[in-house]
C-alpha positions in Angstrom: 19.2 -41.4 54.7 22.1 -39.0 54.9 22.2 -36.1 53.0 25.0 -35.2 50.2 25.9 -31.8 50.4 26.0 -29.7 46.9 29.1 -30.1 45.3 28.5 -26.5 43.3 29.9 -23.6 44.3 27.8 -20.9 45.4 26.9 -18.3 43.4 29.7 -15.5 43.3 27.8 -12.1 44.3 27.1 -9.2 41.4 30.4 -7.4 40.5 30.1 -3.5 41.4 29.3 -1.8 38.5 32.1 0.9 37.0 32.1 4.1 37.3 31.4 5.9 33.8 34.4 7.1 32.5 34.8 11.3 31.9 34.2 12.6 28.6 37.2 13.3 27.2 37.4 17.0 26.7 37.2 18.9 23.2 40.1 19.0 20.8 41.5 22.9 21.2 42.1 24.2 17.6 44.1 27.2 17.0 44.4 29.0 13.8 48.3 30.5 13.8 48.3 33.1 10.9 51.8 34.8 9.9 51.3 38.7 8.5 53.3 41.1 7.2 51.5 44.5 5.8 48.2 42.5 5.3 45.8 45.1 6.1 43.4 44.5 3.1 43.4 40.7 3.4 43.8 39.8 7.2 39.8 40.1 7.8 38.7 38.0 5.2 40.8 35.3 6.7 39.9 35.9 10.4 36.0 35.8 8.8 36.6 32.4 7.1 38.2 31.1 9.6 35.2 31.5 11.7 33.1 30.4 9.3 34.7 27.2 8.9 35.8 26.5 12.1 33.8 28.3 15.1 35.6 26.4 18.0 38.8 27.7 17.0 40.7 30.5 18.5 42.3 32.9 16.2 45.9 34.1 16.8 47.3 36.4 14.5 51.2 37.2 14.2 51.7 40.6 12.8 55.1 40.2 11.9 56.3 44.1 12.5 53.4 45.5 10.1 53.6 49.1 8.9 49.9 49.0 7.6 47.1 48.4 10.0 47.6 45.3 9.8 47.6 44.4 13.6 44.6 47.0 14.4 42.0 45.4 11.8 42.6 41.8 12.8 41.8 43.1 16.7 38.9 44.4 15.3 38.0 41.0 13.0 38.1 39.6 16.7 41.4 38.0 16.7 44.2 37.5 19.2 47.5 39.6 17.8 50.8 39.1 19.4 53.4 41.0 17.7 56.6 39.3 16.4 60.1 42.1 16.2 61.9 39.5 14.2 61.2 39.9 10.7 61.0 36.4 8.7 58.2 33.9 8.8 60.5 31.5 10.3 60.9 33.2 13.0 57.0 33.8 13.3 56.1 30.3 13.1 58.6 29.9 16.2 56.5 31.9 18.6 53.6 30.4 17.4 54.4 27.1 17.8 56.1 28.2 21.6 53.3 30.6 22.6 50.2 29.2 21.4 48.9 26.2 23.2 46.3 23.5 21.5 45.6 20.1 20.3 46.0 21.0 16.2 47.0 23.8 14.9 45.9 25.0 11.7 48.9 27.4 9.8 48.0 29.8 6.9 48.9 32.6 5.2 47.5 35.5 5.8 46.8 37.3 2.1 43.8 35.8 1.3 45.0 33.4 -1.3 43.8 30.1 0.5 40.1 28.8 -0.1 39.3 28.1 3.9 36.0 26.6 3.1 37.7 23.3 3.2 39.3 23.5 6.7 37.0 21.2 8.2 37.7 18.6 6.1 42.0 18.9 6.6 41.1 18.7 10.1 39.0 15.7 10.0 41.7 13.8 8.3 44.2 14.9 10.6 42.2 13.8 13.6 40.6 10.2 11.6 43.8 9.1 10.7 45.8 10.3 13.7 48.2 12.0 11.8 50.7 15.0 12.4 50.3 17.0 9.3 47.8 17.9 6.2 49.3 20.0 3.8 47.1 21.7 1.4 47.9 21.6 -2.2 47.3 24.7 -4.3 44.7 23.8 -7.0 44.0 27.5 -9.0 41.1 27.9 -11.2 43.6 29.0 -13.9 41.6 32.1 -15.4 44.1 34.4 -13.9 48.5 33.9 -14.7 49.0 35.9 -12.2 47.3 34.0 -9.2 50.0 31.0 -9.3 52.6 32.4 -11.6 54.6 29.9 -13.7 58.0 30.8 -12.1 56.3 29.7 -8.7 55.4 27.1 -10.2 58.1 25.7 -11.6 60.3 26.6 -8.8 58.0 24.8 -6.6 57.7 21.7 -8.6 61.6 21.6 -9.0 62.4 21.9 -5.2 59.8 19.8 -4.4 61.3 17.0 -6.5 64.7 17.8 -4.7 63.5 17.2 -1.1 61.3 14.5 -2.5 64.8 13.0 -3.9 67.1 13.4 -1.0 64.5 12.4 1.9 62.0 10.8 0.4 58.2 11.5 0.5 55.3 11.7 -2.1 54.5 15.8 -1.0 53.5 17.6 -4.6 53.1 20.8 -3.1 56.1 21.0 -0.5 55.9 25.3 -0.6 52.0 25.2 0.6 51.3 27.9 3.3 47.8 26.1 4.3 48.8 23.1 7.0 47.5 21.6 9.4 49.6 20.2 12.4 49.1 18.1 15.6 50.3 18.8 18.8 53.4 16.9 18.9 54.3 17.8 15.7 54.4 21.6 16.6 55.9 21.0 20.2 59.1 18.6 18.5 59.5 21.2 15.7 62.9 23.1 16.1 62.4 25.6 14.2 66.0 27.3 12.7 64.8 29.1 9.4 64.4 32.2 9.2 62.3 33.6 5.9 59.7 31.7 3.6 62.3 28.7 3.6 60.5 27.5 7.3 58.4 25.7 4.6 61.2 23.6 3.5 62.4 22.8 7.0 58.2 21.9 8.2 58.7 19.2 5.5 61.9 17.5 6.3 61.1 17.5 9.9 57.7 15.3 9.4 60.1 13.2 6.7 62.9 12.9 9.2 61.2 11.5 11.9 58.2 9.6 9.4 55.6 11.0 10.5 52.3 10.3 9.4 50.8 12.9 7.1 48.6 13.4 4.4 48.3 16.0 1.5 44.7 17.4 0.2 43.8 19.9 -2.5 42.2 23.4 -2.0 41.3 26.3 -3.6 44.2 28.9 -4.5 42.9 32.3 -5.5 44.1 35.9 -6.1 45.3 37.9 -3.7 42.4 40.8 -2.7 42.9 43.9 -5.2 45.5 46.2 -4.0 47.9 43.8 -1.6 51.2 42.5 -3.2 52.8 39.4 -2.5 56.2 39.7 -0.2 57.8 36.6 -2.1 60.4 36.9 -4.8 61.3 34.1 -7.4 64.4 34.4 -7.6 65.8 35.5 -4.3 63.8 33.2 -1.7 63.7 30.5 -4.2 67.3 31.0 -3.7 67.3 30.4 0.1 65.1 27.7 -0.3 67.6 26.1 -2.1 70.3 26.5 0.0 68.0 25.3 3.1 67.7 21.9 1.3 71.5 22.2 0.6 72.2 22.9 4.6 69.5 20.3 5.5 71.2 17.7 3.2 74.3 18.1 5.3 72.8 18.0 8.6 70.8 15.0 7.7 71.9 13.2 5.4 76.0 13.8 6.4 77.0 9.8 5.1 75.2 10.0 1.7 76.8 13.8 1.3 80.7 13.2 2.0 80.4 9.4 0.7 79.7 11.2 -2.7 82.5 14.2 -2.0 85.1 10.9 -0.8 83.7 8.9 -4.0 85.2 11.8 -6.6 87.9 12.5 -4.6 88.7 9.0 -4.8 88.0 8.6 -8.5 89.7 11.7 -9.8 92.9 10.5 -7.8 92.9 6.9 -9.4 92.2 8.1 -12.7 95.5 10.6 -12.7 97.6 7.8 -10.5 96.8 5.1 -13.6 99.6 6.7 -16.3 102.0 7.5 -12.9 101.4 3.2 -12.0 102.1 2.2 -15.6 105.7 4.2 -15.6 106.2 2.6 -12.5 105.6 -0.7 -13.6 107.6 -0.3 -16.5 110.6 1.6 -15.4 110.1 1.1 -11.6 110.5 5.2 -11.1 108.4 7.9 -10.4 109.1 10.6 -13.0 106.2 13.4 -11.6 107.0 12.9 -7.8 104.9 16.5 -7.4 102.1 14.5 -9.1 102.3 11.3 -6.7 102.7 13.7 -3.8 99.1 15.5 -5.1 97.3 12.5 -5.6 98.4 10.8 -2.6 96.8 13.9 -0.9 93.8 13.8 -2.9 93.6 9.7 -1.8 93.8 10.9 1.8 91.0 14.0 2.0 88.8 11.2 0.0 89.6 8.8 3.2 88.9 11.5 5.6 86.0 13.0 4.0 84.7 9.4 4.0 85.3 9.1 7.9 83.5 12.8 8.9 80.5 11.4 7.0 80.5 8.4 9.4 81.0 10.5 12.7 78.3 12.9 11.7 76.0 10.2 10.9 76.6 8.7 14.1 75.8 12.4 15.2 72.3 13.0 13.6 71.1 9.6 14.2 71.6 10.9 18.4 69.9 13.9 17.3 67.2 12.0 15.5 67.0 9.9 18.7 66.2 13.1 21.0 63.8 14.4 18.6 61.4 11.2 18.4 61.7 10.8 22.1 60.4 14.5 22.4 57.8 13.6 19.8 56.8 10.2 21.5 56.5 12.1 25.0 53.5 14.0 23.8 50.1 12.4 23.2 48.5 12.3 19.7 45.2 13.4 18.5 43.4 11.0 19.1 44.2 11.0 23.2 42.9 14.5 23.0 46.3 15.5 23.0 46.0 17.0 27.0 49.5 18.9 27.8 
């Protein structure tokens, strides 16, 4: 008889096994802390900070102390790197330019921030792959004077203002505890100067939508003997004229739509009794009057037409930034540079 061969195939041979892939290395955490004549406080923070977060280096920015500021948060271990400029804008610019990491936690440094819960803000940075946690001030209320009701209230109103113009669900938009990922502090282009850098933090994770998150903590009194370097009136001031500048600068079509839209208003509303006389009479009795609102018509037309070439503007600017922000790797891909 003659023999069939098998029509199966032969057996394909073992595939090689894979390599096992590298660990991926531990997220770098750096705790950035802006001071200014915090001699009394700047140790408790460096301690807590420890205590909640043992991986993390510890930079301190003594922000031209003239306390011991500088000297006791050597001694508390930390790194100090002295800033000329005075202004915690400019202090969060060298942080974000000198110091290198994966997240980077931001706080004040007078003491006033329960740290305990640091963990957890990081955590939800790192679980949900977001760019910022922003703590919100909870106080115990036993003491006025630990989150006075002017702060409050000027906090809550500006707060409402960004929330209006850009959007956002933020309650506590003047919080000096956050937590930020790398790309978020590497895209950040920082222009403040003074305690409005809080404002501009904000609208730059609104601007581009950034995923972030908001979590409460602890808000105490400041340690006996240290005074707070904020004023009501005056930064609240600047602050508000921050959101005025960033309203321009990012919002330029919604700003001289509404500037064209009185214009505009105003200059039909005085032209109506000018058309009626016309109509009637067919002359123009007030020619000054026609020759002001015809003016008035025309900066409401041009006002119209810089809104549209500076939105064109920002939307290129926008553009640059995300493209900065996409080039850098997120949390969760270990964020290396």
């Amino acid at each position: 008889m003659t023999e069939h061969p098998d029509p199966r195939p032969a057996p394909l041979p073992p595939l090689p096994a894979l390599p096992a892939l590298p660990a991926l290395p531990a997220l770098r955490i750096a705790a950035v802390i802006p001071c200014f004549n915090e001699a009394l406080a700047i140790a408790q923070v460096v301690d807590e900070f420890r205590a909640a977060l043992p991986e993390a280096e510890v930079h301190v920015f003594d922000n031209a102390s003239t306390d011991d500021t500088a000297a006791v948060a050597r001694a508390a271990g930390a790194r100090v790197t002295h800033v000329a400029l005075r202004g915690k804008g400019n202090v969060a610019r060298r942080m974000f330019a000198d110091v290198e990491a994966d997240i980077y936690v931001m706080v004040d440094g007078d003491a006033t921030y329960d740290l305990g819960e640091l963990r957890r803000l990081v955590d939800t940075l790192v679980e949900g792959n977001l760019d910022m946690v922003v703590g919100s001030r909870v106080d115990d209320g036993h003491d006025a004077h630990t989150y006075r009701t002017g702060h409050r209230f000027g906090n809550r109103l500006l707060t409402g203002a960004v929330a209006g113009l850009f959007g956002g669900h933020l309650t506590d938009m003047l919080s000096g505890l956050r937590v930020f990922s790398r790309r978020y502090a590497k895209s950040f282009p920082a222009v403040s100067e003074g305690f409005e850098i809080e404002t501009e933090l904000t609208v730059h994770a609104l601007e581009l939508r950034m995923p972030f998150a908001e979590l409460p903590v602890r808000y105490r009194s400041r340690p006996e003997g240290s005074h707070s370097k904020l004023s009501t009136y005056r930064d609240g001031w600047r602050i508000l004229k921050t959101i005025c500048k960033l309203f321009v600068s990012e919002r330029p079509l919604l700003f001289f739509s509404g500037i064209a839209t009185v214009l505009a208003l105003a200059s039909l509303a005085a032209a109506m009794p000018l058309a009626l006389t016309y109509i009637d009479t067919g002359l123009v009795p007030r020619l000054p009057t026609a020759v002001l609102l015809t003016g008035t018509m025309l900066a409401a037309m041009l006002a119209f037409v810089c809104g549209i070439v500076l939105h064109t503007v920002t939307i290129g600017r926008q553009e640059a930034k995300r493209l900065r922000y996409l080039s850098i790797p997120g949390v969760r891909h270990r964020g290396r540079p």
